[in-house]
C-alpha positions in Angstrom: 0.0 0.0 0.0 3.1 2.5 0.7 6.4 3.2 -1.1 8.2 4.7 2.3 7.3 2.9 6.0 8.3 5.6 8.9 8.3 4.6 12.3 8.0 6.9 15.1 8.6 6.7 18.8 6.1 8.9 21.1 5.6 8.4 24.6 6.7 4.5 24.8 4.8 3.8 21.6 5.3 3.5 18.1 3.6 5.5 15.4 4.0 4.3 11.8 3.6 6.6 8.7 2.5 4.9 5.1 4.2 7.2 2.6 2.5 6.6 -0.9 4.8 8.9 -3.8 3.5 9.9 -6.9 5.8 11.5 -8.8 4.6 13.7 -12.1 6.1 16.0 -14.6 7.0 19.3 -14.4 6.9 19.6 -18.1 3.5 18.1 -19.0 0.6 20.3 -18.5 -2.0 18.0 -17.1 0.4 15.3 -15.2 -1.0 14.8 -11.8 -4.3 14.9 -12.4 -6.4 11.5 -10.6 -3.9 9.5 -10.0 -4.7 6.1 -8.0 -3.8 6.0 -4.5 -5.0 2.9 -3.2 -8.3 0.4 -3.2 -11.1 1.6 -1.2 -11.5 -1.7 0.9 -7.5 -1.6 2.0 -7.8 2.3 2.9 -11.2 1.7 4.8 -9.7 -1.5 6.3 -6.5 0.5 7.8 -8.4 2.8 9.8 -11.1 0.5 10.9 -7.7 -1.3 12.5 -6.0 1.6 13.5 -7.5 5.0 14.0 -4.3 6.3 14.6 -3.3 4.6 10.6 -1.5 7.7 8.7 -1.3 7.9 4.8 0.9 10.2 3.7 1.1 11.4 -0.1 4.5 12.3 -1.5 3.7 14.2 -4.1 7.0 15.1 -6.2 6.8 17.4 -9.3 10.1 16.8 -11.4 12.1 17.9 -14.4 14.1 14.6 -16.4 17.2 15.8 -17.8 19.6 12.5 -19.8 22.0 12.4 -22.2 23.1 8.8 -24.4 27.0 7.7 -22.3 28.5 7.1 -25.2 30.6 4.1 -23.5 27.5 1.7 -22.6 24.7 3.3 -24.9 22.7 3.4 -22.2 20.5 6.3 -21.4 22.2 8.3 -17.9 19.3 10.4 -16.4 18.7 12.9 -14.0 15.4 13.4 -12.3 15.3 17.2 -10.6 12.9 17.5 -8.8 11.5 20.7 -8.8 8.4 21.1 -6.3 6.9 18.7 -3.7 3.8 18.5 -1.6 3.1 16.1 1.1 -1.0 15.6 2.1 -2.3 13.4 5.0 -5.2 11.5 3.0 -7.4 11.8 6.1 -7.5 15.6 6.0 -7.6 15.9 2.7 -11.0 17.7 1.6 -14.6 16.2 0.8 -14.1 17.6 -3.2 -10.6 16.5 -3.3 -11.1 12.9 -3.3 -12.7 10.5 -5.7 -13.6 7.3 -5.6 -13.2 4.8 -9.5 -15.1 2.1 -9.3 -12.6 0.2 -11.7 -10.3 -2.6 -10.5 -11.7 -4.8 -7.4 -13.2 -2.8 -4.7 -12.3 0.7 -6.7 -9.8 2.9 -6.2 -9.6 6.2 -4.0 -8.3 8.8 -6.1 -7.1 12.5 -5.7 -8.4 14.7 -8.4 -5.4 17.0 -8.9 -2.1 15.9 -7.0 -0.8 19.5 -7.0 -3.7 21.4 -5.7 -5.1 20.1 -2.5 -7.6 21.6 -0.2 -7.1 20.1 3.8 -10.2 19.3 5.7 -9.8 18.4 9.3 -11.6 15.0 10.5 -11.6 12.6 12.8 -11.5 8.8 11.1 -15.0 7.9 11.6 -15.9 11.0 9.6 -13.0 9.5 7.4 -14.8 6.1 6.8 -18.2 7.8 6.4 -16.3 10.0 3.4 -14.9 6.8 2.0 -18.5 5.2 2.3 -20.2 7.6 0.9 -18.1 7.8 -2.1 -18.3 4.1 -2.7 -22.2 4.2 -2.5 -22.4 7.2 -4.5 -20.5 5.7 -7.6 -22.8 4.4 -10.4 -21.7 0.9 -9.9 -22.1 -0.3 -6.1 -24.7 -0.8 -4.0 -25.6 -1.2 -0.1 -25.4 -5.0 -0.8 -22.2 -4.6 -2.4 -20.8 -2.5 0.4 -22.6 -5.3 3.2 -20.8 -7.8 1.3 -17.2 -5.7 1.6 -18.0 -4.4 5.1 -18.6 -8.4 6.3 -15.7 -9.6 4.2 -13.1 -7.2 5.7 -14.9 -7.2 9.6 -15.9 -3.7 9.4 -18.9 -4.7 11.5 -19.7 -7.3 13.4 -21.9 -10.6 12.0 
């Protein structure tokens, strides 16, 4: 689910950040825009287990500068990266998110990477976003979402 794992000690206890990067470029105009983050049932999953569970995006704007070596053949590249963003998923806003019912369960979506709006919430107002953005999609239903729910032990039988 996460490129980067970060651990952190507070108090006796450790915290653990889920660092998902998405990197885009600089140099073409609509890069960035509703990239995947991760499937609906893992994200909802997470902070049913954890309410503490942070998802960090890394989002990394770059320039790609190479040149042929002229020993190997081989293509030497340089990626510079040029602006960066980091969001928490859980804060970020209500019209920020999507939800793509393609591929399993779907998957949650940011609509532009670069331009992010932060919403504070707790995680049950998390899980009720990430509901209602399954349920709202054309393609699922409150069956389909009982049948998930069940499946992953988001409630009790």
């Amino acid at each position: 689910m996460a490129d980067i794992i970060l651990q952190f000690r507070k108090s006796g206890r450790v915290l653990t950040g889920n660092v998902d990067v998405k990197a885009t470029a600089y140099d073409i105009p609509n890069s960035g825009k509703g990239p995947n983050i991760t499937s609906f049932a893992r994200i909802r999953t997470a902070f049913v287990v954890d309410p503490d569970f942070m998802f960090i995006i890394l989002s990394i704007k770059h320039r790609v500068y190479s040149e042929r070596n002229r020993t190997s053949g081989l293509v030497d590249g340089i990626m510079d990266i040029v602006d960066y963003h980091a969001y928490d998923l859980k804060f970020i806003s209500d019209t920020d998110i999507n939800y793509n019912p393609a591929l399993g369960t779907g998957q949650i979506q940011i609509k532009d990477i670069h331009y992010v709006t932060y919403q504070y919430r707790t995680t049950w107002e998390m899980c009720q976003l990430l509901d209602q953005k399954y349920l709202h999609s054309s393609r699922r239903s409150i069956d389909d979402f009982y049948r998930e729910a069940k499946k992953n032990k988001w409630i009790k039988n």
